[in-house]
Predicted model as a PDB file, atoms N, CA, C, CB and O in Angstrom, pLDDT in the B-factor column:
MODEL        1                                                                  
ATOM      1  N   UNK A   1      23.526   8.184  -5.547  1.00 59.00           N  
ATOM      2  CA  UNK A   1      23.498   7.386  -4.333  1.00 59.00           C  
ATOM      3  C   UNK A   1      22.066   7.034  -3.921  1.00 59.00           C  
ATOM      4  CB  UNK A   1      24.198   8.129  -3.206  1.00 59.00           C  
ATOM      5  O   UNK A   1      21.856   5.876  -3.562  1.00 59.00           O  
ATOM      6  N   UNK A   2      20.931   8.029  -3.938  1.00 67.00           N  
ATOM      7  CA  UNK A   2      19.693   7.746  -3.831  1.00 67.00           C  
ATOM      8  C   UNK A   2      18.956   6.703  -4.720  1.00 67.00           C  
ATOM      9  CB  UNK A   2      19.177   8.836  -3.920  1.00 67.00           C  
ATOM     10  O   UNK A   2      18.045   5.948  -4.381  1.00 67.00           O  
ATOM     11  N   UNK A   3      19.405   6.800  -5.635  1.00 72.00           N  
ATOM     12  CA  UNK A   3      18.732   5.275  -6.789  1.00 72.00           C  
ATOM     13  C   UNK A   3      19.687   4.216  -6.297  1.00 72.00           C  
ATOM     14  CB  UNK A   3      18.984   5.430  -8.975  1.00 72.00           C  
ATOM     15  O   UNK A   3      19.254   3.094  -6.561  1.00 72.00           O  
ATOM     16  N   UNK A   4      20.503   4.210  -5.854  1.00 88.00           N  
ATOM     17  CA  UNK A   4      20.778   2.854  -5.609  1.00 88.00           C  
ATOM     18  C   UNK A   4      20.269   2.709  -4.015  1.00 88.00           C  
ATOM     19  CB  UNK A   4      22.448   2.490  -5.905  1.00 88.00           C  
ATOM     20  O   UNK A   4      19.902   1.541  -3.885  1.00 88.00           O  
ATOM     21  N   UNK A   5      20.095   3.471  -2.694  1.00 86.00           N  
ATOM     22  CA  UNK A   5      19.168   2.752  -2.222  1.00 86.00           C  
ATOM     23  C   UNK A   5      17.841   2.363  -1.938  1.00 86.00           C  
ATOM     24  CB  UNK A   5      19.372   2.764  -1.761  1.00 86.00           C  
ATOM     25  O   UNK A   5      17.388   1.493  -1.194  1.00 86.00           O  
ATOM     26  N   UNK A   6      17.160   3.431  -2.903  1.00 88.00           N  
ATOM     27  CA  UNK A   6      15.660   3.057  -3.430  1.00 88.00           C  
ATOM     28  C   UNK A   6      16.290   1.647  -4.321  1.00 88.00           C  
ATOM     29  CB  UNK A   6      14.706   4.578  -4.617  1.00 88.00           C  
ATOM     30  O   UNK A   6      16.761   0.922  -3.445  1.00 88.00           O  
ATOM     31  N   UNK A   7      16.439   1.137  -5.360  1.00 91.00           N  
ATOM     32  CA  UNK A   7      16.854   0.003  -5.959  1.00 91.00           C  
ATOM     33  C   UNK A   7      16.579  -1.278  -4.778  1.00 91.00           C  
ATOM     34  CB  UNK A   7      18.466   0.240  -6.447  1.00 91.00           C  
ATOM     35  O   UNK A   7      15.775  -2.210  -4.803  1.00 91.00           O  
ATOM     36  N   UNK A   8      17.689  -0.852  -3.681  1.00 93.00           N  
ATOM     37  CA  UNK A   8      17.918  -1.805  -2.494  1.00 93.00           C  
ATOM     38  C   UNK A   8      17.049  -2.211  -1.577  1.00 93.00           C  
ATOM     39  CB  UNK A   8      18.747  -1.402  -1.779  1.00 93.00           C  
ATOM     40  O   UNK A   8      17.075  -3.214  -0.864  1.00 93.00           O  
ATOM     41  N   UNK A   9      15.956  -0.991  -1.686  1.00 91.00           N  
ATOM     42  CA  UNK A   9      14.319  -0.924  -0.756  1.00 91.00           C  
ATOM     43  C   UNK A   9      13.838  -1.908  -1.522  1.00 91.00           C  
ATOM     44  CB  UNK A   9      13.146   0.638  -0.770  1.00 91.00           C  
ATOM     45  O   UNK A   9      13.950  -3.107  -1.264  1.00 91.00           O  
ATOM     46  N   UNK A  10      13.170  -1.330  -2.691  1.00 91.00           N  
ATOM     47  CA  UNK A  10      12.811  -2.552  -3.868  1.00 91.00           C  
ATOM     48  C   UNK A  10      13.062  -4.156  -3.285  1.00 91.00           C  
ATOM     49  CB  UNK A  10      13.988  -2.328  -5.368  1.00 91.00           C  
ATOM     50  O   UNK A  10      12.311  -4.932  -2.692  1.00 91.00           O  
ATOM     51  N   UNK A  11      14.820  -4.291  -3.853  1.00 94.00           N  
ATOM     52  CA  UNK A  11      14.916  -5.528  -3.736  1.00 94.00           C  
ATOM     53  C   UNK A  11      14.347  -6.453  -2.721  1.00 94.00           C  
ATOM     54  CB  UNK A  11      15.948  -5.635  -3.756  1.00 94.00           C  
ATOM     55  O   UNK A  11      13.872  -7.581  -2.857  1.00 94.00           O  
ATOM     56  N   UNK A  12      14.561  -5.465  -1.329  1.00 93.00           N  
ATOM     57  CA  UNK A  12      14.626  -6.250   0.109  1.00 93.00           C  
ATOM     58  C   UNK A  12      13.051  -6.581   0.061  1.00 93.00           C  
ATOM     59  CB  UNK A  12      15.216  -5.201   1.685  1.00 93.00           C  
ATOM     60  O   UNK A  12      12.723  -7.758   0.209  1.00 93.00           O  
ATOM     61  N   UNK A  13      12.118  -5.657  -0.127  1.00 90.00           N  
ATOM     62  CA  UNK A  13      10.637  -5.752  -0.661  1.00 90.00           C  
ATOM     63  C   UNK A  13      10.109  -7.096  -1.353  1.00 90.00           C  
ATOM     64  CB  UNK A  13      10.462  -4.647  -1.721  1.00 90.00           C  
ATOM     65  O   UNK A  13       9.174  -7.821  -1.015  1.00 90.00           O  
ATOM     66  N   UNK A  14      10.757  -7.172  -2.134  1.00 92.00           N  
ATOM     67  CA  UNK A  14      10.241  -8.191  -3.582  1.00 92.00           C  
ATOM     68  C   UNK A  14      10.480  -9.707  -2.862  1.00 92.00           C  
ATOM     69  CB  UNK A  14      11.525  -7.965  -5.391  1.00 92.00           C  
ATOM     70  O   UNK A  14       9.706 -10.665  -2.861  1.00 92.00           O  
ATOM     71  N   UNK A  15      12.412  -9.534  -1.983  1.00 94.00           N  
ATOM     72  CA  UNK A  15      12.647 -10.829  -1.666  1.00 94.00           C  
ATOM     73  C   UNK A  15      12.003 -11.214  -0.272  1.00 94.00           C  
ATOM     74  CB  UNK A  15      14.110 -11.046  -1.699  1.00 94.00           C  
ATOM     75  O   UNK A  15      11.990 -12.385   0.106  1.00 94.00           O  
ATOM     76  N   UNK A  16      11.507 -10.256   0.421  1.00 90.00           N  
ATOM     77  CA  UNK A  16      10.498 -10.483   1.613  1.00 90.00           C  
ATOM     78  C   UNK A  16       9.459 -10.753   0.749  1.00 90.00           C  
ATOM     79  CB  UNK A  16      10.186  -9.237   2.736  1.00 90.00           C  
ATOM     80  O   UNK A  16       9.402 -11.953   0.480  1.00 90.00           O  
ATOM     81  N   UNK A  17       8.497  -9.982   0.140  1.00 87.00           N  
ATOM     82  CA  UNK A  17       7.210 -11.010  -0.416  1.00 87.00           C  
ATOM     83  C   UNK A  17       7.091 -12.495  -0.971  1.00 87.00           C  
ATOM     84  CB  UNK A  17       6.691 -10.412  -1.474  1.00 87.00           C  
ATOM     85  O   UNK A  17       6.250 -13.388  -0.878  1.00 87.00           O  
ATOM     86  N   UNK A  18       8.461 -12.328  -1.662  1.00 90.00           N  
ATOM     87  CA  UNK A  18       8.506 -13.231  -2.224  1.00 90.00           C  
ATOM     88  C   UNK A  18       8.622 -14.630  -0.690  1.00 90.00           C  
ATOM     89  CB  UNK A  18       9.735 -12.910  -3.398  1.00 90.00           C  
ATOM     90  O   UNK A  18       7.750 -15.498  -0.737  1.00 90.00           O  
ATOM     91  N   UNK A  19       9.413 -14.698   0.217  1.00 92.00           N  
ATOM     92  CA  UNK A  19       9.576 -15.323   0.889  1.00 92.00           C  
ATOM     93  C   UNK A  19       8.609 -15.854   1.499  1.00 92.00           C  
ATOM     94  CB  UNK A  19      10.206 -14.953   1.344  1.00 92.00           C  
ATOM     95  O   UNK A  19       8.451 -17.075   1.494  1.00 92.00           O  
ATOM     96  N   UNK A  20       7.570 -14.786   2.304  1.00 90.00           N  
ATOM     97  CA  UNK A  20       6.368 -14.890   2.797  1.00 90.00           C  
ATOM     98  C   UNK A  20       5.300 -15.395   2.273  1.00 90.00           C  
ATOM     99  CB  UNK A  20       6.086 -14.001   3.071  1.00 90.00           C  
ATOM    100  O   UNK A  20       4.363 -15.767   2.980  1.00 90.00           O  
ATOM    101  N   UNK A  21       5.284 -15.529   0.205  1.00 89.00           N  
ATOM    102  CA  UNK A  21       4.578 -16.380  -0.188  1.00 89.00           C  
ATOM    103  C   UNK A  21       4.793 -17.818  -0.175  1.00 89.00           C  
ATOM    104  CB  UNK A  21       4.397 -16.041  -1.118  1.00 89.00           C  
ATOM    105  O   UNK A  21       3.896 -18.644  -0.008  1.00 89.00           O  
ATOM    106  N   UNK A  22       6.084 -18.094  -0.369  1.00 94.00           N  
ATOM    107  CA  UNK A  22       6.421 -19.194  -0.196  1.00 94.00           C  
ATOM    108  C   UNK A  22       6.479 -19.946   1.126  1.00 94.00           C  
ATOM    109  CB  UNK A  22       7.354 -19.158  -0.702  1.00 94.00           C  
ATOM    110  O   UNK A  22       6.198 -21.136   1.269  1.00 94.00           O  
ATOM    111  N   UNK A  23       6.810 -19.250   1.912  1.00 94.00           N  
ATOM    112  CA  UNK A  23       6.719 -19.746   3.323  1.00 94.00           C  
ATOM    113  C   UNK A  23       5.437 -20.064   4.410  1.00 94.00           C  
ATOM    114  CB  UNK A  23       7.411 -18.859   3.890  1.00 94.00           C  
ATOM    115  O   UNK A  23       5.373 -20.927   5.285  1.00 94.00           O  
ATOM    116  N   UNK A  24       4.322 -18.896   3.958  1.00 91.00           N  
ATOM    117  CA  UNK A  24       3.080 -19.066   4.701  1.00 91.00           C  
ATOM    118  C   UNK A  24       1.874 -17.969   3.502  1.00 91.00           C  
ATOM    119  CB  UNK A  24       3.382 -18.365   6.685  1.00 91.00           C  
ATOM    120  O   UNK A  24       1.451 -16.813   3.470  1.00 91.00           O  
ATOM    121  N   UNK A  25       1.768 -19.054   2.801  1.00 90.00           N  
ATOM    122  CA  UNK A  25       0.691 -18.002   2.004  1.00 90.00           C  
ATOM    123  C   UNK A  25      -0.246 -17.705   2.541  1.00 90.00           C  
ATOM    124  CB  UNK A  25       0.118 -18.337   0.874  1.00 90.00           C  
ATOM    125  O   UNK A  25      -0.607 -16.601   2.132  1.00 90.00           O  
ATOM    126  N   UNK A  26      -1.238 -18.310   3.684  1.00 90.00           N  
ATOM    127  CA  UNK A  26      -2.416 -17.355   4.365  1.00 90.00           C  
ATOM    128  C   UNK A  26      -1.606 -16.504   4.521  1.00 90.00           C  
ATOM    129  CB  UNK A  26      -3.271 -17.700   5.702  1.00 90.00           C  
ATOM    130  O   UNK A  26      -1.667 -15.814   3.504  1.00 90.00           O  
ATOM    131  N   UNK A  27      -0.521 -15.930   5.483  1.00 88.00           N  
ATOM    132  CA  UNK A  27      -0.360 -14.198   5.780  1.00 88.00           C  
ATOM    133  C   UNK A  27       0.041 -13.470   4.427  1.00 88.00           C  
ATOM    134  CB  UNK A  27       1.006 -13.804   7.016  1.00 88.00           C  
ATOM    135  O   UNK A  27       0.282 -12.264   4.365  1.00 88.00           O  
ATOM    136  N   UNK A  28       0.085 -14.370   3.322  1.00 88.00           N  
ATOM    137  CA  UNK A  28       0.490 -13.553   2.200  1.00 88.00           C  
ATOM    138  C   UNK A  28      -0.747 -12.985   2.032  1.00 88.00           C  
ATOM    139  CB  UNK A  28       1.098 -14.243   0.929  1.00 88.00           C  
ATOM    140  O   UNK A  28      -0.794 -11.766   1.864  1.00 88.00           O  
ATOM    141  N   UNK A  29      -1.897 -13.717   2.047  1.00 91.00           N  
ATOM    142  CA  UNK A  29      -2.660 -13.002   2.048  1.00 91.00           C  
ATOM    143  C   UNK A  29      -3.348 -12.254   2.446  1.00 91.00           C  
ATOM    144  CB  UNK A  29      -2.886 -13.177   1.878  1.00 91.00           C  
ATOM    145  O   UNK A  29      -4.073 -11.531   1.762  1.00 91.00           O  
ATOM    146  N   UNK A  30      -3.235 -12.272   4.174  1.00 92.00           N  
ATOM    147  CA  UNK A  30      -3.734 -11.263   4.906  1.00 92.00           C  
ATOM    148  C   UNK A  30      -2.844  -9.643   4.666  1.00 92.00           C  
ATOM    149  CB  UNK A  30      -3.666 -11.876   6.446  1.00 92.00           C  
ATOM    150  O   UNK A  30      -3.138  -8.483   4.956  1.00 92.00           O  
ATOM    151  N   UNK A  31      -1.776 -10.221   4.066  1.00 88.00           N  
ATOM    152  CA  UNK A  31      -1.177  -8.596   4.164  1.00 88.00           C  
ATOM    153  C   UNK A  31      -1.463  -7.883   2.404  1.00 88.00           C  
ATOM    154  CB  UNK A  31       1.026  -8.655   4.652  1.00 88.00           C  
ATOM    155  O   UNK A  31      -1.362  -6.687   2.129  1.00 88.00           O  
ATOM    156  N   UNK A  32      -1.751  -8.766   1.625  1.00 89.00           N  
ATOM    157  CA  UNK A  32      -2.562  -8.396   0.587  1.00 89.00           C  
ATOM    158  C   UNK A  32      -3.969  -7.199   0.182  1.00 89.00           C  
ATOM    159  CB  UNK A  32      -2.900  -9.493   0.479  1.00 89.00           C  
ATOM    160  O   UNK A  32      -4.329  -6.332  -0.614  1.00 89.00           O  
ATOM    161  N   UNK A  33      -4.481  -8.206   1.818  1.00 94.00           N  
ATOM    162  CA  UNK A  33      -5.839  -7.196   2.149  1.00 94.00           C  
ATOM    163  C   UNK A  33      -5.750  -6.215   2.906  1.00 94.00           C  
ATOM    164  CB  UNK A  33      -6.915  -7.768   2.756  1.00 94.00           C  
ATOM    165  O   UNK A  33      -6.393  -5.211   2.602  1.00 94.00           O  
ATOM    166  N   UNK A  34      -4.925  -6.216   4.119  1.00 94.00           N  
ATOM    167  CA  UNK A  34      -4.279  -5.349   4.296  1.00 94.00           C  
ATOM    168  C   UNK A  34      -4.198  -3.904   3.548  1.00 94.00           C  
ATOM    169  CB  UNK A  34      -3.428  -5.929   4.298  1.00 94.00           C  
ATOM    170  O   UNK A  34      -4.806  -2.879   3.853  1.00 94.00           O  
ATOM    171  N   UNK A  35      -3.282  -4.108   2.489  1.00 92.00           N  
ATOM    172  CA  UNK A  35      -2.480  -3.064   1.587  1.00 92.00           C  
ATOM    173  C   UNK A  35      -4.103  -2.751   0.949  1.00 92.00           C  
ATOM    174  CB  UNK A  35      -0.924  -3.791   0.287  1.00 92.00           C  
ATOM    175  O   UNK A  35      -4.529  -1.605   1.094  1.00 92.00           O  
ATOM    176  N   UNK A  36      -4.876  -3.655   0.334  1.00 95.00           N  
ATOM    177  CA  UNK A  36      -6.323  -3.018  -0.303  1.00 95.00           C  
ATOM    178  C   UNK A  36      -6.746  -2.347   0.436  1.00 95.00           C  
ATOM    179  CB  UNK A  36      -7.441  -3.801  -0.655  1.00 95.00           C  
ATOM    180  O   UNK A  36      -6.970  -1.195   0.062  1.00 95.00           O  
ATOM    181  N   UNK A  37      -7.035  -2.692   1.711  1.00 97.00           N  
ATOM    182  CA  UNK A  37      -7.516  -2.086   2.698  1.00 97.00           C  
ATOM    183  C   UNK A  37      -7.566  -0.921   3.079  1.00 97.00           C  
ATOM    184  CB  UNK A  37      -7.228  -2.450   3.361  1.00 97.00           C  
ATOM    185  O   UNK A  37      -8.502  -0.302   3.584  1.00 97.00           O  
ATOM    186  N   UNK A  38      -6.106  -0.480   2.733  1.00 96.00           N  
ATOM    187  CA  UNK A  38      -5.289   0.938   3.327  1.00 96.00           C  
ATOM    188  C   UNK A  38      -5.573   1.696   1.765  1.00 96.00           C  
ATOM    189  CB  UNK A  38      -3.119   0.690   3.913  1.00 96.00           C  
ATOM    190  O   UNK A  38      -6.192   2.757   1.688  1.00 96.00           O  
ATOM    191  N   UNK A  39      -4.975   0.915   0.453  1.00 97.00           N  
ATOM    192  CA  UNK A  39      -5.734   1.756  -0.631  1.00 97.00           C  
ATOM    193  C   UNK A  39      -7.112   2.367  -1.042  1.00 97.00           C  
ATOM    194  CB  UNK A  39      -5.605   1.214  -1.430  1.00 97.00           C  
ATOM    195  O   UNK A  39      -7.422   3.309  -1.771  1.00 97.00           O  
ATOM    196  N   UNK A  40      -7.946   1.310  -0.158  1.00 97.00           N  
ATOM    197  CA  UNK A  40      -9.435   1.569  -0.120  1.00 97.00           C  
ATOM    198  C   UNK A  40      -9.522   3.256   1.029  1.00 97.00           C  
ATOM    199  CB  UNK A  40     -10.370  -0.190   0.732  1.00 97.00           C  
ATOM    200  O   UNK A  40     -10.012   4.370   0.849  1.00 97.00           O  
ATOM    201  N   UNK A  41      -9.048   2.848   1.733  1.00 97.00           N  
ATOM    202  CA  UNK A  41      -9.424   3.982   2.892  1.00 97.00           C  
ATOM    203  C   UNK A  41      -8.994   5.304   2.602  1.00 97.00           C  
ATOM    204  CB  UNK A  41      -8.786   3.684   4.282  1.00 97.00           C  
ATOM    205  O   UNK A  41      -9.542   6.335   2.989  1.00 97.00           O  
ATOM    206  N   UNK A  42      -7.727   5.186   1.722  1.00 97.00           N  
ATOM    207  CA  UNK A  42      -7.185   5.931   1.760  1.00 97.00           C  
ATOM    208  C   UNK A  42      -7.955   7.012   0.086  1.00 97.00           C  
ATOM    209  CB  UNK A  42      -5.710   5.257   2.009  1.00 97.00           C  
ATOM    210  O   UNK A  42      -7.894   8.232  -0.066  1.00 97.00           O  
ATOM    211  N   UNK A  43      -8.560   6.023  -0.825  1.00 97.00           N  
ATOM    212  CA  UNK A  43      -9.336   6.128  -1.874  1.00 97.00           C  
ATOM    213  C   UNK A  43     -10.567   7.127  -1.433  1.00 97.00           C  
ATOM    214  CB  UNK A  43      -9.748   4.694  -2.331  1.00 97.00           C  
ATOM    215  O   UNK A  43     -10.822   8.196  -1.987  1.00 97.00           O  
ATOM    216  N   UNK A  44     -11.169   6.640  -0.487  1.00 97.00           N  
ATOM    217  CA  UNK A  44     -12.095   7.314   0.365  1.00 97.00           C  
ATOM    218  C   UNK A  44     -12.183   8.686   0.648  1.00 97.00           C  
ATOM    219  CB  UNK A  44     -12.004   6.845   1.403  1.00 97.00           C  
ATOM    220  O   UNK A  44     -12.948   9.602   0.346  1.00 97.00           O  
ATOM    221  N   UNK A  45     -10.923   8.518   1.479  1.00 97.00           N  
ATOM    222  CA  UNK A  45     -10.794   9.611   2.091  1.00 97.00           C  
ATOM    223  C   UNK A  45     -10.642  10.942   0.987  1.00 97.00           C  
ATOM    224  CB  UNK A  45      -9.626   9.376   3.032  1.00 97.00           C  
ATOM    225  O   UNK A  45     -11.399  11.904   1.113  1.00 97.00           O  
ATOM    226  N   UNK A  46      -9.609  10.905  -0.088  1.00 97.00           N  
ATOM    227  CA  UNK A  46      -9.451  11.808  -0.925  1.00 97.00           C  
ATOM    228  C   UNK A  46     -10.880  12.278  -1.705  1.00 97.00           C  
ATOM    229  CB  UNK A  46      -8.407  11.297  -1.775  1.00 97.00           C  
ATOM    230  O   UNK A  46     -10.971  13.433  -2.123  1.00 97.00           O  
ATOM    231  N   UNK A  47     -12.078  11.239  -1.889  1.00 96.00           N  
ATOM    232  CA  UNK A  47     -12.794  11.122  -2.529  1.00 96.00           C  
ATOM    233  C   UNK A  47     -14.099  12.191  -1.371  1.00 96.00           C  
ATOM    234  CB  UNK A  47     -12.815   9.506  -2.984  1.00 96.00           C  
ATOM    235  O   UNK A  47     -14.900  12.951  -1.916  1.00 96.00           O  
ATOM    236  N   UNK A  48     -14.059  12.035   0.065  1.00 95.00           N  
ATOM    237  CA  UNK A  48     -14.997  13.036   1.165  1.00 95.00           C  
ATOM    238  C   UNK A  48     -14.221  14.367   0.685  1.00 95.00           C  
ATOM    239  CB  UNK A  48     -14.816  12.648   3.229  1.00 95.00           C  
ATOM    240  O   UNK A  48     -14.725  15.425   0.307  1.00 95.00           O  
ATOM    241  N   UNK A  49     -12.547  13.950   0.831  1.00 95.00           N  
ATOM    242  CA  UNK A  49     -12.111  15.577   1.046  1.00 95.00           C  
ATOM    243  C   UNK A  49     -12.287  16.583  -0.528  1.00 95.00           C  
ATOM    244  CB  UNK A  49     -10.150  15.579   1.597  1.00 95.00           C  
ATOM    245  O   UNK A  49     -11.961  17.768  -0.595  1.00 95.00           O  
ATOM    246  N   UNK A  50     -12.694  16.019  -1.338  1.00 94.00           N  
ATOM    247  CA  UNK A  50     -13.026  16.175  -2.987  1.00 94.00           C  
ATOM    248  C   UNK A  50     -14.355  16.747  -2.599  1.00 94.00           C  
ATOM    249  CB  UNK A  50     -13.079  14.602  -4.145  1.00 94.00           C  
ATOM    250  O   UNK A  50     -14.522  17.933  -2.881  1.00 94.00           O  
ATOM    251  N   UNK A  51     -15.363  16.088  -1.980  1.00 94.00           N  
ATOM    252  CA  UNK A  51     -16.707  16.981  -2.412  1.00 94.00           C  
ATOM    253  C   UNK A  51     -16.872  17.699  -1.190  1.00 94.00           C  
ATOM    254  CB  UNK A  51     -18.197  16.102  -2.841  1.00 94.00           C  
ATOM    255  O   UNK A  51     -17.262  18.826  -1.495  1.00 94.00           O  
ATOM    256  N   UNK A  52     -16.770  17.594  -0.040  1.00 94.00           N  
ATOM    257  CA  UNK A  52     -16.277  18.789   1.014  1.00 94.00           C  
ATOM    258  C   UNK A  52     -15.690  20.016   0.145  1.00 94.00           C  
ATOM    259  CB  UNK A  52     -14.957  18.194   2.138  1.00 94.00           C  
ATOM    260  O   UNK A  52     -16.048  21.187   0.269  1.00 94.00           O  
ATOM    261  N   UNK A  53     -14.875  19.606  -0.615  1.00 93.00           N  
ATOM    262  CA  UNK A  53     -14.049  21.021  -1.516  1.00 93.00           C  
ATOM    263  C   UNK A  53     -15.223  21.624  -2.242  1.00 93.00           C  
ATOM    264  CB  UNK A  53     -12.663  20.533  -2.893  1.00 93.00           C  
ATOM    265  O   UNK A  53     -15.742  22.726  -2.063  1.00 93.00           O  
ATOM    266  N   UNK A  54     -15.526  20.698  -3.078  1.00 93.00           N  
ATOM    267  CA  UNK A  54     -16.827  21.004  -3.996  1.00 93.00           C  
ATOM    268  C   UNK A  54     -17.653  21.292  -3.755  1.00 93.00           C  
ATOM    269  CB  UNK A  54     -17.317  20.397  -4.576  1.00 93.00           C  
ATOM    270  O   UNK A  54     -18.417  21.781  -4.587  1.00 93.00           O  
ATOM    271  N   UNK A  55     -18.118  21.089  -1.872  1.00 90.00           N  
ATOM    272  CA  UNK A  55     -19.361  21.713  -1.796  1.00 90.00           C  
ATOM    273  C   UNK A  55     -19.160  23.665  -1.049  1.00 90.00           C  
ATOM    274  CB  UNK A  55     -20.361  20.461  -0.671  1.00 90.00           C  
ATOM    275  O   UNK A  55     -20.016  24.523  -0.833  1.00 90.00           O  
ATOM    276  N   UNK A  56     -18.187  23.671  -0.930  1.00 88.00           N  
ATOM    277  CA  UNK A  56     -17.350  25.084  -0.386  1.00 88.00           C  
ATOM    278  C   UNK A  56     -16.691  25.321   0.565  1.00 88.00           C  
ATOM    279  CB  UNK A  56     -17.939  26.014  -0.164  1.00 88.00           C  
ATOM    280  O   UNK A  56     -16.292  26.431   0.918  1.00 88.00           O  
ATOM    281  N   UNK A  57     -16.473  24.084   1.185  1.00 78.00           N  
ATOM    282  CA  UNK A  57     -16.175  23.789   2.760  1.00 78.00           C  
ATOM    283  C   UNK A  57     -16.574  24.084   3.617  1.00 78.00           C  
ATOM    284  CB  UNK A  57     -15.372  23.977   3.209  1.00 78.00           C  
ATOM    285  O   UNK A  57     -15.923  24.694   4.465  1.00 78.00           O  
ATOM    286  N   UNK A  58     -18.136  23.689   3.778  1.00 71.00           N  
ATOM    287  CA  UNK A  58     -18.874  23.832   4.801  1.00 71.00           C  
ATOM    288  C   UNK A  58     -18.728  22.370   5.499  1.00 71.00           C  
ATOM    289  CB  UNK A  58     -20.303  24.316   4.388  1.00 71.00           C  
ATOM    290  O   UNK A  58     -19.322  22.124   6.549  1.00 71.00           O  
TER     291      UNK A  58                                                      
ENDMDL                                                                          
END                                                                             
């Protein structure tokens, strides 16, 4: 039952992007940068809490 509504997340996903490109590609792209945005920060963050570790947690 769980793979089919992960499957259904997916779909609803793909056919909203998909829509939003077609319909207004500037916000396609603002939510593009967006999502980098949040991968960037989030890249970051693991990357302070990595040498904080490494340095002994001081």
């Amino acid at each position: 039952m769980a793979v089919n509504a992960k499957k259904v997340a997916v779909y609803v996903v793909v056919v909203f992007a998909l829509y939003v490109i077609v319909t207004d590609p500037a916000k396609a792209t603002d939510y593009v940068q967006i999502g980098f945005q949040g991968i960037s920060d989030a890249a970051q963050a693991l990357g302070d809490f990595a040498t904080w570790v490494a340095d002994g947690g001081k």
